[in-house]
N, C-alpha and C positions, 0 to 999 in steps of 0.2 A: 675373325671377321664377324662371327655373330653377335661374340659380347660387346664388340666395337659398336653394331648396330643397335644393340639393347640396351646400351649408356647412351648412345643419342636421342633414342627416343625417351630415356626416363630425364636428359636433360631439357628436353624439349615440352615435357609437362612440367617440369620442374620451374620453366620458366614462365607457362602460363598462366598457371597457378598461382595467386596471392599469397605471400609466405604470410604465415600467421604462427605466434609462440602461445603455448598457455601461458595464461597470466597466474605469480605465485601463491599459495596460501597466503592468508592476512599474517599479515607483519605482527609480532609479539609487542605488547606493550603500548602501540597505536591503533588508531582508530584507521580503520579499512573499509570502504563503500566500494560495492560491488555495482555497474550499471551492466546485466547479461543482457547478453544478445538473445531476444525471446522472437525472432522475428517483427511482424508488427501489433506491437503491444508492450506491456511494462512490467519489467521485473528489477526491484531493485534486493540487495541484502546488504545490511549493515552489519560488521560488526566490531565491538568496542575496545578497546586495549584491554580488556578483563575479561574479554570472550562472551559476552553477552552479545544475541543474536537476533535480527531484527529483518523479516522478510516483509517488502512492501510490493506487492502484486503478485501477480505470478502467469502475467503473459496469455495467450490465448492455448486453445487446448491442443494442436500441433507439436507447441512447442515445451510439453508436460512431460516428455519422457528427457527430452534433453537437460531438460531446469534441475528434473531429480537427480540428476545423475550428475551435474555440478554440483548442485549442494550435497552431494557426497562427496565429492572430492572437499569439500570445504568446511563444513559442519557435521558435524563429530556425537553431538547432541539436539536433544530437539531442540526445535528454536524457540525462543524464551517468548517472541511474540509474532503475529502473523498481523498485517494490517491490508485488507482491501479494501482499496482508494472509493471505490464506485461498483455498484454492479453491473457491470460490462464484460461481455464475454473475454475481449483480449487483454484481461485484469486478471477475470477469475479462474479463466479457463482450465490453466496447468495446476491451479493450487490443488485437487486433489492427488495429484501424481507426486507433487513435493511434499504435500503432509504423510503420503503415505512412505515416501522415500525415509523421510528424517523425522517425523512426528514435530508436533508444536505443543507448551505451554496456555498457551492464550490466544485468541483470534480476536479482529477488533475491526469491525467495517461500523460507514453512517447508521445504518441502522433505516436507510430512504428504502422503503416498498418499492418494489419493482417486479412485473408478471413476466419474469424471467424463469423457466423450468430448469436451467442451468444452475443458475443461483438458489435456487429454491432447493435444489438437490445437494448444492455445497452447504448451505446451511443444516441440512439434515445428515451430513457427514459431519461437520465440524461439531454438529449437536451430540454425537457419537464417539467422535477421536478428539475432540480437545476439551481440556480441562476446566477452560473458563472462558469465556464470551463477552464482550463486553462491547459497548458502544463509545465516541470520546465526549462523553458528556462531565462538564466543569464540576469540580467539587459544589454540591448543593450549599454547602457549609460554607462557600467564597465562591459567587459565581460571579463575582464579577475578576474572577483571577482564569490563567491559562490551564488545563489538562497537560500535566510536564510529565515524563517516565525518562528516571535515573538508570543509566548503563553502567555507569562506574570510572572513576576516575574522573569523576565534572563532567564526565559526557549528557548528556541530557536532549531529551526529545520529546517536542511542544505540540501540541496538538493547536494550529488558529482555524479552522474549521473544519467539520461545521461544529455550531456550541447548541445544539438542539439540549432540553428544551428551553435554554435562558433566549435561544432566536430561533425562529423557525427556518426550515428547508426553505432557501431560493426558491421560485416558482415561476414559471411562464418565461424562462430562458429556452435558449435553441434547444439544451438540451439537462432538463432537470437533474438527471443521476450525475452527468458531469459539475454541472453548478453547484455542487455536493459533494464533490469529492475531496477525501480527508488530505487537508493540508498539514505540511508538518516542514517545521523549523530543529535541524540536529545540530547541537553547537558542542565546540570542544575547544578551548580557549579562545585564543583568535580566530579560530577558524569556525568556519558554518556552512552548512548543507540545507538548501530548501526544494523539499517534493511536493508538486503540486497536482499530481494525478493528473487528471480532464480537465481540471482548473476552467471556466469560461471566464468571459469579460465580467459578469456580474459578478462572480467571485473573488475578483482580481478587485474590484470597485469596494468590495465592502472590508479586503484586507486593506488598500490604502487608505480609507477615509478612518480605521483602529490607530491607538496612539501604540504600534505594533515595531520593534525593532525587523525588519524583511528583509537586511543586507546581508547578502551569504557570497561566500566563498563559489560555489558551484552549484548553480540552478539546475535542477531537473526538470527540463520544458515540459509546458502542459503541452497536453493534447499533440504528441508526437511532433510538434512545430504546425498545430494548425493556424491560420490566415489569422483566426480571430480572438484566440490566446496570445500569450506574452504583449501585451497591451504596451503603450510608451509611456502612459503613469506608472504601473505595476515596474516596469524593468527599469525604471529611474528610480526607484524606492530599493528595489533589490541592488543594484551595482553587479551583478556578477562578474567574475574575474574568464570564468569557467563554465560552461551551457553546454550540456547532457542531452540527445535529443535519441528517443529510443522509437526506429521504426525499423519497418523490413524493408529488404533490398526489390525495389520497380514495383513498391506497394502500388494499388488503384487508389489511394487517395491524394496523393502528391504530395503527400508526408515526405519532408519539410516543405513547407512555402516559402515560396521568395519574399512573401510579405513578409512570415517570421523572422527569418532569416536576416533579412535588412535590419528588421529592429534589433535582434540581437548585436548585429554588426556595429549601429549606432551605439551602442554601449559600451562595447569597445572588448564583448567578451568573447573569448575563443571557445569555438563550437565542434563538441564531437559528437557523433552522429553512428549507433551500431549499425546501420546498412552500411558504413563504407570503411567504418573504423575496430568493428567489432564488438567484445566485450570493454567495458572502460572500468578501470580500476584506480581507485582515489584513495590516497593514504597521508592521513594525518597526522602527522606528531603536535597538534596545538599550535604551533606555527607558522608551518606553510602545508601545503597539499602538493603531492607530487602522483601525476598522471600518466596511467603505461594506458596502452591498451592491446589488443591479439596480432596488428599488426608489427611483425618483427624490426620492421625498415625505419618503425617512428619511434625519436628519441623521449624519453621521459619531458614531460611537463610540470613548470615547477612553478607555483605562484604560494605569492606571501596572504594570508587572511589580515584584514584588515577591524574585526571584531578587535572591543573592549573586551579582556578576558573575562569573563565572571559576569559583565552588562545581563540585566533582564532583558527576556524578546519581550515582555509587555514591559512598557513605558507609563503606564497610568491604570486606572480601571478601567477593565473591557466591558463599557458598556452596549445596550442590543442596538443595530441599527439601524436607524427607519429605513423601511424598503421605498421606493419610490413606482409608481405606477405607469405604465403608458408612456415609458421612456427605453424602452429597449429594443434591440434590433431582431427580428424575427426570421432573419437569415438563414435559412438552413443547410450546415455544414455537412455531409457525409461522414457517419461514425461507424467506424469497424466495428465498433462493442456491441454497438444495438441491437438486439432479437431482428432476424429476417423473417423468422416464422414465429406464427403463434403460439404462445405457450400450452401445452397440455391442458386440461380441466383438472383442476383439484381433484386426485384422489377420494372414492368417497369412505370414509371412516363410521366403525362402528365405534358405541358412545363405550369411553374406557373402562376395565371394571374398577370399581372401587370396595373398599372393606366395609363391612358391615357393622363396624363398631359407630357408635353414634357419641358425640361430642361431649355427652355425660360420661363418658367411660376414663376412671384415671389417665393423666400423662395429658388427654389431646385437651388443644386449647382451641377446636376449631378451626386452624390452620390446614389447608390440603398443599399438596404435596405432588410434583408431578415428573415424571422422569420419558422422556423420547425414546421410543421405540428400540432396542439393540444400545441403550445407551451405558455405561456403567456408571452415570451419576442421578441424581436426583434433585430437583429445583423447586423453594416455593413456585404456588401457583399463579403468582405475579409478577415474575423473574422476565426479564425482556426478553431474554434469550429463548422461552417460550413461547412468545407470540408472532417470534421469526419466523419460528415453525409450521410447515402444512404436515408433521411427520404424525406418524401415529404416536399416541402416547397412553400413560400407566398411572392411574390415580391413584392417591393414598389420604387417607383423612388421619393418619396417626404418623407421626413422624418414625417413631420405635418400629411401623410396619416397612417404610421404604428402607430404611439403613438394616434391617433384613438382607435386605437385596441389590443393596445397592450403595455409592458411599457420596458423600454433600458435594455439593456443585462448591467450585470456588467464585463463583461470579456473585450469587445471592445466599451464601453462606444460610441455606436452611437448619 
């Protein structure tokens, strides 16, 4: 009689419960895009048919212990690059708990100032545990070409904005850091992937008016499905087959909009949404894209990409373009990511020691030399990844003194 009673009750949670399966390691040999469920906020992981690893956000800080602990289950080694979109808390927030889970290769955000003590502090970790920094600034050498990085096996992923400094930062949008956030185009034969962070309208405005291929396989909505993203020029350029909408479950912002929403619908692409769908899992063979996601009860989704295999995403020279003035909407949207509070005061710093040798002395060419606080590499002193920094730092006026102590950054190869 009791166990009778103890199986009704575990089938009676059993039944109100959302069945949910984990979704499986990345398939060998295909391209695997992971959309986690980070609550609300953005975490994506790519990775390549050749195991090449690509984390783009990393959610807000709640959701930092859970993100680690998936990419353990999933990634094996560090990850070859870390990219955040914008600095906004429900981007950056969990990236310290996943770098420290798995370590990273590379880290790669705009490079937009923002008096965030959040951000300011991940910059002074990442200036510490990763090995190279970089911003997606265009080969100086061809700047009127795209920011592309090779995964292996044709995979490839395009940096279209921002292209600082061939065009400067958006300015006097709703909301700057978003109008800035790093868009990216991932293609793999016929198929293709477009992340567009916080994407605003003015973002959207300056990728359509580029002579830019934007047609992908499976969009990753900006701004969690806000009202005033995914625009009807932008989502007529892109075609999605497939729309990714990454928010939490009875968020306060009303993440998805039914404006969004519509226009997605008008386009004719099918919309999954982690508040109701969970993790979304996309897997490529170059062909088509086939879509699981945590709930057990939904059948795999399967669409054909519609990409020229091999097609460049740029069509012509990317050239800058003119911003226009006193034409924008000054609406203002509610952003989860935004500082609520004021940031701390800059730390106050004493002036770093430096050697005593003076520039006449063999070996130095006058060149200094500077390395972040606890860090284990060293940077000229003109290195961007340097002027990120509010952290304390270590001067060197002899190159031969810092590799003493320390071994060369791979971002400004001192």
């Amino acid at each position: 009689m009791v166990f009778a009673r103890l199986l009704g009750v575990l089938l009676l949670l059993l039944t109100a419960v959302p069945s949910h399966a984990a979704l499986p390691s990345p398939a060998p040999g295909k391209l695997t895009v992971y959309f986690l469920d980070v609550g609300q906020g953005d975490a994506t992981l790519i990775v390549s048919p050749t195991g090449k690893t690509v984390l783009i956000d990393g959610g807000p800080p709640e959701a930092g212990k859970r993100l680690a602990a998936r990419l353990r289950e999933l990634v094996k080694q560090p990850l070859d690059l870390v990219i955040l979109t914008h600095p906004h808390l429900d981007h950056l927030g969990g990236l310290p708990a996943a770098l420290k889970a798995v370590g990273a290769k590379r880290f790669m955000d705009p490079g937009f100032d923002h008096p965030s003590e959040a951000y300011r502090d991940l910059l002074d970790f990442v200036g510490r545990e990763v090995g190279q920094v970089m911003n997606p600034e265009p080969n100086p050498n061809a700047p009127q070409t795209l920011l592309t990085i090779g995964l292996g096996e044709g995979v490839a992923l395009t940096v279209l904005w921002p292209r600082v400094p061939q065009e400067p930062f958006l300015e006097d949008t709703r909301s700057d850091p978003n109008a800035n956030s790093i868009v990216t185009k991932l293609t793999y034969g016929k198929t293709a992937f477009l992340f567009t962070g916080d994407a605003e309208p003015p973002t959207e405005e300056v990728l359509v008016q580029k002579p830019l291929d934007l047609t992908a396989t499976v969009l990753k909505v900006a701004h969690h499905g806000g009202k005033h993203s995914s625009t009807r020029a932008f989502l007529e350029r892109v075609k999605p087959s497939v729309a990714v909408i990454s928010c939490g479950v009875g968020n306060d912002y009303g993440h998805p909009t039914p404006e969004a929403l519509g226009r997605l619908r008008d386009v004719g692409a099918r919309t999954f949404r982690t508040d109701q769908d969970g993790e979304v899992m996309a897997v490529s063979d170059g062909t088509t894209v086939t879509l699981r996601t945590t709930r057990a009860e939904a059948s795999p989704t399967v669409v054909t990409g519609t990409q020229k295999a091999g097609s460049p995403v740029a069509l012509g020279p990317i050239e800058p373009t003119p911003q226009r003035q006193g034409d924008r909407a000054v609406e203002k949207e509610p952003d989860p990511g935004a500082p609520r509070t004021k940031p701390s005061k800059e730390p106050s710093r004493e002036p770093a020691p430096t050697s005593p040798s003076s520039p006449s002395e063999p070996g130095d060419t006058g060149q200094r030399f500077e390395s972040l606080k606890g860090s284990k590499v060293f940077h000229r002193e003109d290195c961007p990844t340097l002027k990120r920094s509010k952290n304390e730092r270590t001067v060197y006026s002899r190159r031969a003194d810092a590799l003493r102590e320390r071994r060369p950054a791979e971002d400004c190869h001192p």
